[in-house]
mmCIF file as gemmi writes it, N, C-alpha and C atoms, coordinates in Angstrom:
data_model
loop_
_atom_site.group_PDB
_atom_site.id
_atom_site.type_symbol
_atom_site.label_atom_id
_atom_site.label_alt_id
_atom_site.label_comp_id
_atom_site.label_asym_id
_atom_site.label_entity_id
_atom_site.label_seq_id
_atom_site.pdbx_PDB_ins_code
_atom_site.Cartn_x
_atom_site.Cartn_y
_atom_site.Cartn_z
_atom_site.occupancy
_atom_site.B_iso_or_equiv
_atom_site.pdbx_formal_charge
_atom_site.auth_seq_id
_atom_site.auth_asym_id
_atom_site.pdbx_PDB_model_num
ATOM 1 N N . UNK Axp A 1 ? 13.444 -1.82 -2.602 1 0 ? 1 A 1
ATOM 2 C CA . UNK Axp A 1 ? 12.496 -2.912 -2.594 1 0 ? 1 A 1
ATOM 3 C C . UNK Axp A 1 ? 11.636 -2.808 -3.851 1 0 ? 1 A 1
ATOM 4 N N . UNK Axp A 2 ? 11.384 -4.207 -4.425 1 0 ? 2 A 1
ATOM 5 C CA . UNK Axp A 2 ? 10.442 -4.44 -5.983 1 0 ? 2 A 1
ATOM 6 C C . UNK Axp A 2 ? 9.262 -4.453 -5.559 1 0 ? 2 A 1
ATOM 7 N N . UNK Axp A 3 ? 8.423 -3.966 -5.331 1 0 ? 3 A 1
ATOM 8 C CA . UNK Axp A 3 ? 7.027 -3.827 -5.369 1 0 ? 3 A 1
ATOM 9 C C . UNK Axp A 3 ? 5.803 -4.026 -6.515 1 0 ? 3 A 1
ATOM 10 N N . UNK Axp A 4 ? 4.803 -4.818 -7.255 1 0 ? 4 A 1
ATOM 11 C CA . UNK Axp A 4 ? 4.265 -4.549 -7.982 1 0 ? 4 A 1
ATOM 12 C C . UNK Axp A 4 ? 2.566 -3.859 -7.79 1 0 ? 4 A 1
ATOM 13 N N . UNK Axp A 5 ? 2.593 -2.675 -7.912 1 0 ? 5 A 1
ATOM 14 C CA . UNK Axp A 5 ? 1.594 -1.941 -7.202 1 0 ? 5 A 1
ATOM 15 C C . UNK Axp A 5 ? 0.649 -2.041 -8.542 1 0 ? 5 A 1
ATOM 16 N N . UNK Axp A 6 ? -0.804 -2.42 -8.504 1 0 ? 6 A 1
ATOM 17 C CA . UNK Axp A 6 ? -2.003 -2.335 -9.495 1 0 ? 6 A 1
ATOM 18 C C . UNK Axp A 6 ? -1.413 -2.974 -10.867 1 0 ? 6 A 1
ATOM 19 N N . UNK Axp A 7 ? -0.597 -3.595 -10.711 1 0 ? 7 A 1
ATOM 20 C CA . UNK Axp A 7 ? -0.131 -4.8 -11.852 1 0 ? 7 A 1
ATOM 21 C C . UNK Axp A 7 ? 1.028 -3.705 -12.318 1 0 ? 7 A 1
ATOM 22 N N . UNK Axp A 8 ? 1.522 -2.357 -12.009 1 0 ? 8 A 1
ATOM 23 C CA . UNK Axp A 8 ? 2.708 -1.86 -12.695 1 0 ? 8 A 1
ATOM 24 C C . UNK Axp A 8 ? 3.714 -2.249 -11.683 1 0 ? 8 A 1
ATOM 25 N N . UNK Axp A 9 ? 5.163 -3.03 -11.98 1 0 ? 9 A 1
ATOM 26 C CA . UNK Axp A 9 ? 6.071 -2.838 -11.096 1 0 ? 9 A 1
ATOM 27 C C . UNK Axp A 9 ? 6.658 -1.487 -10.635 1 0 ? 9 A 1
ATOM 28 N N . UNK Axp A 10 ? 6.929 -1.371 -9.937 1 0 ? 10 A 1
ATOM 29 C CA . UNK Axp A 10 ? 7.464 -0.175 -8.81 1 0 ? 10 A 1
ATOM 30 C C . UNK Axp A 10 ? 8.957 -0.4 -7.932 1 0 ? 10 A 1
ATOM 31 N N . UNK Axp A 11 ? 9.929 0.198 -8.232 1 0 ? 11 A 1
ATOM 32 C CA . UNK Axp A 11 ? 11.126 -0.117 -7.039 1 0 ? 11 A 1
ATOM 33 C C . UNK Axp A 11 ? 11.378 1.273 -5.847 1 0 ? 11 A 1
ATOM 34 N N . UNK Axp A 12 ? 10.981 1.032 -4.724 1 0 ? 12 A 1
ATOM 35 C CA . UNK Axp A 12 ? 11.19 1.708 -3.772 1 0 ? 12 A 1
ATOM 36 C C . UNK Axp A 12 ? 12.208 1.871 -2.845 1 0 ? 12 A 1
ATOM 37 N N . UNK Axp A 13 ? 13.502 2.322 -3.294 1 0 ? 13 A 1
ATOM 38 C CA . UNK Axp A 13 ? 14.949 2.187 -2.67 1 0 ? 13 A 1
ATOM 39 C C . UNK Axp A 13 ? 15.001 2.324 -1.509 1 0 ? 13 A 1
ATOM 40 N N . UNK Axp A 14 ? 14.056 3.793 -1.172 1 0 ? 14 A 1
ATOM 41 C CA . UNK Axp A 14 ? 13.822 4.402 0.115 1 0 ? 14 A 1
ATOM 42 C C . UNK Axp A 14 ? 13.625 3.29 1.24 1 0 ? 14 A 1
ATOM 43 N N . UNK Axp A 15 ? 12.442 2.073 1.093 1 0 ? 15 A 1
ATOM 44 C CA . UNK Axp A 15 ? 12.116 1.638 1.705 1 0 ? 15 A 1
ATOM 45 C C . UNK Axp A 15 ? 13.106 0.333 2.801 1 0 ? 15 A 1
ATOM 46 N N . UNK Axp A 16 ? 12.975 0.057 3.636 1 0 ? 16 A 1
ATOM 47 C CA . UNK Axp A 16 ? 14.523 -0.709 4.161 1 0 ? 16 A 1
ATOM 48 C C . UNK Axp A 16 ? 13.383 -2.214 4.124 1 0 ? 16 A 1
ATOM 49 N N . UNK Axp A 17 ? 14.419 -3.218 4.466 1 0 ? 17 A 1
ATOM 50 C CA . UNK Axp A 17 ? 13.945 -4.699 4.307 1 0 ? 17 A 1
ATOM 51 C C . UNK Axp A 17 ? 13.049 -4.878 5.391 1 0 ? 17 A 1
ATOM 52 N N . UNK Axp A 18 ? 12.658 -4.359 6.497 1 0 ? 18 A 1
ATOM 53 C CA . UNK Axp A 18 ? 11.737 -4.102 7.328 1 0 ? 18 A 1
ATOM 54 C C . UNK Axp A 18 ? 10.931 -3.5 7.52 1 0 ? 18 A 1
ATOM 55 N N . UNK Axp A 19 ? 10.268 -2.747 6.237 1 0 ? 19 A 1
ATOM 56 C CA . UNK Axp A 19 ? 9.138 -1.814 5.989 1 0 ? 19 A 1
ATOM 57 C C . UNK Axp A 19 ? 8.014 -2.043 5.969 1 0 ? 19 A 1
ATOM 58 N N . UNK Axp A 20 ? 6.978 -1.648 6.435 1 0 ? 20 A 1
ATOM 59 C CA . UNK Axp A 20 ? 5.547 -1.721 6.711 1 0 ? 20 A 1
ATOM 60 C C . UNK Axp A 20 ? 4.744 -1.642 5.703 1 0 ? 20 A 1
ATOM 61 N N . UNK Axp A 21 ? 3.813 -2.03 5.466 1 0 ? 21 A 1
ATOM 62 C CA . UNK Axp A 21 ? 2.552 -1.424 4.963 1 0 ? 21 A 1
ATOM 63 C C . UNK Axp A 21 ? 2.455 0.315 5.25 1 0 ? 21 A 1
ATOM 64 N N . UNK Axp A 22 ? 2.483 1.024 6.21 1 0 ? 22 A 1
ATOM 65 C CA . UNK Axp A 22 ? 2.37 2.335 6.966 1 0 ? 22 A 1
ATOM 66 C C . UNK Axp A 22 ? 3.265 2.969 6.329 1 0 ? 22 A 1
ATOM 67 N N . UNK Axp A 23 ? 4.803 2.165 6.497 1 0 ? 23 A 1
ATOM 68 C CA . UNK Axp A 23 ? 6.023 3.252 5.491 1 0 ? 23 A 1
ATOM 69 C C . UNK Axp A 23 ? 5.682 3.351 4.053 1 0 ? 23 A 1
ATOM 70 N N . UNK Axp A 24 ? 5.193 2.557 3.167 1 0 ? 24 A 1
ATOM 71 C CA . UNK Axp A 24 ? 4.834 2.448 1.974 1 0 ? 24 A 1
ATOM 72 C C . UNK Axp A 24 ? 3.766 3.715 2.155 1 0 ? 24 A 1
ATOM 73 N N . UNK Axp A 25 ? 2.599 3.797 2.631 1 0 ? 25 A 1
ATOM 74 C CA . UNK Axp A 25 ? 1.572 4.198 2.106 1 0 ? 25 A 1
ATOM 75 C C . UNK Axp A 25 ? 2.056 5.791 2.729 1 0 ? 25 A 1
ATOM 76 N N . UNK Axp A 26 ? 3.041 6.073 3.534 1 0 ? 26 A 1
ATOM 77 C CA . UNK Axp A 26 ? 3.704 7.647 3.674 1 0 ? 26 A 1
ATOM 78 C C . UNK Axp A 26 ? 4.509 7.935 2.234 1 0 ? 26 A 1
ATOM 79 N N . UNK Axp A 27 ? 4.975 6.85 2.316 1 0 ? 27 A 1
ATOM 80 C CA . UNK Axp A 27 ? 5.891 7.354 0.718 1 0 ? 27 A 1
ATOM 81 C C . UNK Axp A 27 ? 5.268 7.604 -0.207 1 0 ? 27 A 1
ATOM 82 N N . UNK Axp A 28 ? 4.123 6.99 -0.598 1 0 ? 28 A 1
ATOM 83 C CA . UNK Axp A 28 ? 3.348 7.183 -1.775 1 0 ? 28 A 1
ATOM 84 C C . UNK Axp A 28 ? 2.006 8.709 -1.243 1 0 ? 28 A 1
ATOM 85 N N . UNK Axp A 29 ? 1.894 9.2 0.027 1 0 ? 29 A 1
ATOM 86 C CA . UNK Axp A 29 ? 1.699 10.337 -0.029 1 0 ? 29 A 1
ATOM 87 C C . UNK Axp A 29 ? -0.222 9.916 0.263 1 0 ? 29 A 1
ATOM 88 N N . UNK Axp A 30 ? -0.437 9.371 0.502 1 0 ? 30 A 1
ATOM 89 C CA . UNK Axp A 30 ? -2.042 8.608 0.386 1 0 ? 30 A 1
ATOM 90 C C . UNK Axp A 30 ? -2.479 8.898 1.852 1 0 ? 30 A 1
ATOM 91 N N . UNK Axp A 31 ? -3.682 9.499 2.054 1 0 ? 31 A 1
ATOM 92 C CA . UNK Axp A 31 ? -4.559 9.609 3.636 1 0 ? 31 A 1
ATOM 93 C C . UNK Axp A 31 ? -4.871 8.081 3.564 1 0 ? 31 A 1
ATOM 94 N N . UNK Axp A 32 ? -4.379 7.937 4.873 1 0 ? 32 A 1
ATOM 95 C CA . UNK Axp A 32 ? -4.465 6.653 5.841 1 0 ? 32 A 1
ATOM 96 C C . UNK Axp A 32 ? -5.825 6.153 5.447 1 0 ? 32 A 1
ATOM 97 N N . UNK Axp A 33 ? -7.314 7.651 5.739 1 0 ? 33 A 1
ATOM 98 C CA . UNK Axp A 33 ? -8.924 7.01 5.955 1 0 ? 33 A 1
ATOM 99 C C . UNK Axp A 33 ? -9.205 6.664 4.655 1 0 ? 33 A 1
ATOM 100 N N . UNK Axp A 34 ? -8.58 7.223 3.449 1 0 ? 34 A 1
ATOM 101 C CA . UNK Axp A 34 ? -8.887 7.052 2.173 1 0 ? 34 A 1
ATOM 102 C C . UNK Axp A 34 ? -8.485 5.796 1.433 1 0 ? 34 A 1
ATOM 103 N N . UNK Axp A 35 ? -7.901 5.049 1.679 1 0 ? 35 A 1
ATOM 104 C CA . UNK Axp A 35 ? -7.306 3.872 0.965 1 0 ? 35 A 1
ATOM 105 C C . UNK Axp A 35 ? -7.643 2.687 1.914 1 0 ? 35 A 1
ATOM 106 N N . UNK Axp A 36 ? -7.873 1.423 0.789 1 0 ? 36 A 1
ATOM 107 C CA . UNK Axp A 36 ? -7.643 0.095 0.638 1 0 ? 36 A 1
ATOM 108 C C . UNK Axp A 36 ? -6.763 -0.699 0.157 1 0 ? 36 A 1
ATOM 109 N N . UNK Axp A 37 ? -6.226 -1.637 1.061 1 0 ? 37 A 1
ATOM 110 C CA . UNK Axp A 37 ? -5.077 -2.424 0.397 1 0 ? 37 A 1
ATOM 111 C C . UNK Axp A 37 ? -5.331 -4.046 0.363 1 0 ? 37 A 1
ATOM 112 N N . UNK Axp A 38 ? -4.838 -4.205 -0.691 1 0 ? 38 A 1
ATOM 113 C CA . UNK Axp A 38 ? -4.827 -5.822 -0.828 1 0 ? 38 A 1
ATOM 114 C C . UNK Axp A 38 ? -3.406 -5.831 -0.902 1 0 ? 38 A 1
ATOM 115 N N . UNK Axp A 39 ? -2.888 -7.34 -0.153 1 0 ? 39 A 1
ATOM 116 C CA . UNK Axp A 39 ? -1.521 -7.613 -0.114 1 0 ? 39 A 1
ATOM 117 C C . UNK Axp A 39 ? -0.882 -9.492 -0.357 1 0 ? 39 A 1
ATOM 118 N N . UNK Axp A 40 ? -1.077 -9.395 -2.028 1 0 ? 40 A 1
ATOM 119 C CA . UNK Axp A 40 ? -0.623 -10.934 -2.677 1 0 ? 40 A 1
ATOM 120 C C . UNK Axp A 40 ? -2.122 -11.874 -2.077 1 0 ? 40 A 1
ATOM 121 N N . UNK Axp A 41 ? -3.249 -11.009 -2.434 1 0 ? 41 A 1
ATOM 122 C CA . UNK Axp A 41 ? -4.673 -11.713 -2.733 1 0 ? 41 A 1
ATOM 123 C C . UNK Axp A 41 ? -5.155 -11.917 -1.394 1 0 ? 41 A 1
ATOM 124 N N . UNK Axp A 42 ? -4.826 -10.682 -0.159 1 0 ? 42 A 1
ATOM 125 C CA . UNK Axp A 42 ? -5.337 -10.942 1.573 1 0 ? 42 A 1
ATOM 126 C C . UNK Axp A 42 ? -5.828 -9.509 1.654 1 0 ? 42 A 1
ATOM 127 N N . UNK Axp A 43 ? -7.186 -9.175 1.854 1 0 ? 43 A 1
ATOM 128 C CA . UNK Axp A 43 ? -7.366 -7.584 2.33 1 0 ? 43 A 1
ATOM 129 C C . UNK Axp A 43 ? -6.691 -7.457 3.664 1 0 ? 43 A 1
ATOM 130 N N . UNK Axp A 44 ? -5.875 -5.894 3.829 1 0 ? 44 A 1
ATOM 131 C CA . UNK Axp A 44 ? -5.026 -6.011 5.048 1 0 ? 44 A 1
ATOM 132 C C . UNK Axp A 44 ? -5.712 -4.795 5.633 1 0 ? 44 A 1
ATOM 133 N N . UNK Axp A 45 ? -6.254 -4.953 6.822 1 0 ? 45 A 1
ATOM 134 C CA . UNK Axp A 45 ? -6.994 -3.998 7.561 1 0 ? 45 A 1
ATOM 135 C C . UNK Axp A 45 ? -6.297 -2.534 8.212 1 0 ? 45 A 1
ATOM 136 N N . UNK Axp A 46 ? -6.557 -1.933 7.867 1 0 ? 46 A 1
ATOM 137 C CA . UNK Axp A 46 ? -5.969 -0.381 8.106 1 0 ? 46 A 1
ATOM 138 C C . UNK Axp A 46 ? -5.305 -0.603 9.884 1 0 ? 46 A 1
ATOM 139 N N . UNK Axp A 47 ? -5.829 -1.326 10.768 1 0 ? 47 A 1
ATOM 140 C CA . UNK Axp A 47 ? -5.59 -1.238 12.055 1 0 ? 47 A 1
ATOM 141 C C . UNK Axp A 47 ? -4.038 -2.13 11.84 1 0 ? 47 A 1
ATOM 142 N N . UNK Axp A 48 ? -3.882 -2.91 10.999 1 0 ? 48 A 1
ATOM 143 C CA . UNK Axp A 48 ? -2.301 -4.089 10.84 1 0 ? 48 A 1
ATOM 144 C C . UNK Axp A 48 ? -1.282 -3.239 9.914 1 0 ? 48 A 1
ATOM 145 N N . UNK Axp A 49 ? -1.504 -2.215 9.321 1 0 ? 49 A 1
ATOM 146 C CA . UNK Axp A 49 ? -1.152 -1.711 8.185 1 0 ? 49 A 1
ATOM 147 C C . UNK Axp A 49 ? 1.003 -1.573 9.332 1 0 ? 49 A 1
ATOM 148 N N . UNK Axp A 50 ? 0.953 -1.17 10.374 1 0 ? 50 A 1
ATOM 149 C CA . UNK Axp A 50 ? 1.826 -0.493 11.067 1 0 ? 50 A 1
ATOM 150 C C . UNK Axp A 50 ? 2.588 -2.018 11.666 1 0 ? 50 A 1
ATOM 151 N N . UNK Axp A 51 ? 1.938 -3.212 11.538 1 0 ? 51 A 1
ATOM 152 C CA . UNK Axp A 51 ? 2.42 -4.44 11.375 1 0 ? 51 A 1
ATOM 153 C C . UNK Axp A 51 ? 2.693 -5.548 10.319 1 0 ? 51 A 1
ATOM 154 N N . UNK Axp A 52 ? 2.106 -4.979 9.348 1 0 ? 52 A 1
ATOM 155 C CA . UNK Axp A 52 ? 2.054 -6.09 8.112 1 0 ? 52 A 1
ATOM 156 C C . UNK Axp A 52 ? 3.444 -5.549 7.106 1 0 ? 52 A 1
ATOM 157 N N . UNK Axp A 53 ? 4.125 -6.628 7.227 1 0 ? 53 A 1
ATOM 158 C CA . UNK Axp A 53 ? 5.788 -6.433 6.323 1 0 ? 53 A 1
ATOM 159 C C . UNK Axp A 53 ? 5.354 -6.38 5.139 1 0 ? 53 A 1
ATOM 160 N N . UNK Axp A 54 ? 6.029 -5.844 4.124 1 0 ? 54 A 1
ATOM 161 C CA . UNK Axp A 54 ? 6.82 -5.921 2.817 1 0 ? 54 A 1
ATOM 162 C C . UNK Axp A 54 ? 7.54 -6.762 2.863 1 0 ? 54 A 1
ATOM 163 N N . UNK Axp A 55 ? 8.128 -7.488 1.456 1 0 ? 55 A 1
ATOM 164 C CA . UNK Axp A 55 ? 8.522 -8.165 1.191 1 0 ? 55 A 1
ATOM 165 C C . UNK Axp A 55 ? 9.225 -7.573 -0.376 1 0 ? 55 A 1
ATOM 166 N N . UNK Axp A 56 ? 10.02 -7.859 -0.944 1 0 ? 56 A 1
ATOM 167 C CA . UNK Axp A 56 ? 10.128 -7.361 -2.249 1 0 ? 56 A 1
ATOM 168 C C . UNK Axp A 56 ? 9.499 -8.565 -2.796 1 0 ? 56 A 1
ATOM 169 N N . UNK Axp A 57 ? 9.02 -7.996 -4.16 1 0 ? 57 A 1
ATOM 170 C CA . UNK Axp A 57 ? 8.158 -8.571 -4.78 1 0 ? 57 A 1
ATOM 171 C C . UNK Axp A 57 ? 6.704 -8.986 -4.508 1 0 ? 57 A 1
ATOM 172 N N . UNK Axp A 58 ? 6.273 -8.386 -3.55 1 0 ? 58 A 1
ATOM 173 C CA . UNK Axp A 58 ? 4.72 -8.283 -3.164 1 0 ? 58 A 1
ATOM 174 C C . UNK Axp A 58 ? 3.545 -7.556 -4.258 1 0 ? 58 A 1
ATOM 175 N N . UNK Axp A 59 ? 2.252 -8.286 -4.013 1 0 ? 59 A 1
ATOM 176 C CA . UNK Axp A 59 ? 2.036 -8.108 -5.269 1 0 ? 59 A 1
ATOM 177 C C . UNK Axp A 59 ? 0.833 -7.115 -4.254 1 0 ? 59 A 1
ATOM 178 N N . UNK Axp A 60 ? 0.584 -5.976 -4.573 1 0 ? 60 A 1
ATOM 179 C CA . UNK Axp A 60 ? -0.66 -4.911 -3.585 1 0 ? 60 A 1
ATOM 180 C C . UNK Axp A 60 ? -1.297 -4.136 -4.895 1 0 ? 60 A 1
ATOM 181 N N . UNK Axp A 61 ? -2.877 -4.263 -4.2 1 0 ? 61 A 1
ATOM 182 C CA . UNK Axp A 61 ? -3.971 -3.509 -5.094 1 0 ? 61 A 1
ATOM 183 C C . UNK Axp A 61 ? -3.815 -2.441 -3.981 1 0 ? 61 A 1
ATOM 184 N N . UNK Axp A 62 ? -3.832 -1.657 -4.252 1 0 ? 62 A 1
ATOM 185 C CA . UNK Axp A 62 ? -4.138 0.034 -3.613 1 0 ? 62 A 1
ATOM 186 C C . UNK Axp A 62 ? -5.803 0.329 -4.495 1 0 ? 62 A 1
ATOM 187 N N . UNK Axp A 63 ? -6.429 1.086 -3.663 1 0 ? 63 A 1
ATOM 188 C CA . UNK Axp A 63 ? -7.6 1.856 -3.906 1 0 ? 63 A 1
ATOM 189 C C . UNK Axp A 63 ? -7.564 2.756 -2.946 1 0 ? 63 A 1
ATOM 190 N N . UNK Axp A 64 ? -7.645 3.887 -3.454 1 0 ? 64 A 1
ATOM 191 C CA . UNK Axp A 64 ? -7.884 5.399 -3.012 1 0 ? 64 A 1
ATOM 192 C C . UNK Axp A 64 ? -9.247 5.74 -3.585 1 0 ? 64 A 1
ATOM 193 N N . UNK Axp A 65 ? -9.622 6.363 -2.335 1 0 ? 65 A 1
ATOM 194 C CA . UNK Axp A 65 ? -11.503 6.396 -2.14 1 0 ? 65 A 1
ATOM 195 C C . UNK Axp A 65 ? -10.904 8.157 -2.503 1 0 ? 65 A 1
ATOM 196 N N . UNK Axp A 66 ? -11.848 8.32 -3.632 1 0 ? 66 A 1
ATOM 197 C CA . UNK Axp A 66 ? -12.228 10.151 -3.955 1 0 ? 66 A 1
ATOM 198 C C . UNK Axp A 66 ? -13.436 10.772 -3.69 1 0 ? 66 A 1
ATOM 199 N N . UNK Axp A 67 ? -14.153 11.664 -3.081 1 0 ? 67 A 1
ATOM 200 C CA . UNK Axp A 67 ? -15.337 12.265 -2.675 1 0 ? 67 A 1
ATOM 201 C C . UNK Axp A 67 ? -15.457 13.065 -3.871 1 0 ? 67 A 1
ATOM 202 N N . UNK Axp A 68 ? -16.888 13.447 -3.672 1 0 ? 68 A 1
ATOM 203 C CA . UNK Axp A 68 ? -17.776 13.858 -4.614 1 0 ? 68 A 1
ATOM 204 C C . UNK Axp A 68 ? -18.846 13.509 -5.535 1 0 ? 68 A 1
ATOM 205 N N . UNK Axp A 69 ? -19.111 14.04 -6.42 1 0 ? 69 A 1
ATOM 206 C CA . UNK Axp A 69 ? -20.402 13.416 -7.299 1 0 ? 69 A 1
ATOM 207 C C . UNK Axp A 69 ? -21.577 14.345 -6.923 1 0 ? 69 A 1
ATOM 208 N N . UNK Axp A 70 ? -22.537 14.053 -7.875 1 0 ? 70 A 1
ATOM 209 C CA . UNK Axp A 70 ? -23.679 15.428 -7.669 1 0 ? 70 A 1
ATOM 210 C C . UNK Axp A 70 ? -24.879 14.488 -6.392 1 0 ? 70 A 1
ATOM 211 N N . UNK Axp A 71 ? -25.959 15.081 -6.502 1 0 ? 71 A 1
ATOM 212 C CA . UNK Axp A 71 ? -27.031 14.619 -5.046 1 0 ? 71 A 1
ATOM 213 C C . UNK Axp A 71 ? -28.32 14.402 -6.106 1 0 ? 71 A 1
């Protein structure tokens, strides 16, 4: 599957024509509480992630939240 993740295209073979939001974000290795997804200009809520399809050629912003910083 063609994916274009943060404006770089991406092809994910692994993934089958019925893949989730959830299978994507295991493959790419990302904590579930840590990330945000946009999916072709719709924020998709972490609770749909295990319902919301792929498509090839979907266009997804990923953001991964990092801790730290001084006080």
């Amino acid at each position: 599957m063609q994916l274009v993740i943060n404006g770089q295209p991406r092809e994910f073979p692994e993934l089958a024509a019925d893949a989730r939001i959830s299978d994507l974000i295991a493959i790419l290795g990302l904590k579930n509480d840590r990330v945000a997804i946009e999916q072709n200009g719709d924020i998709v809520s972490r609770a749909s992630w295990t319902e919301s399809a792929l498509n090839s050629g979907d266009k997804l912003e990923i953001v991964h939240f990092v801790g730290g910083g001084s006080r």
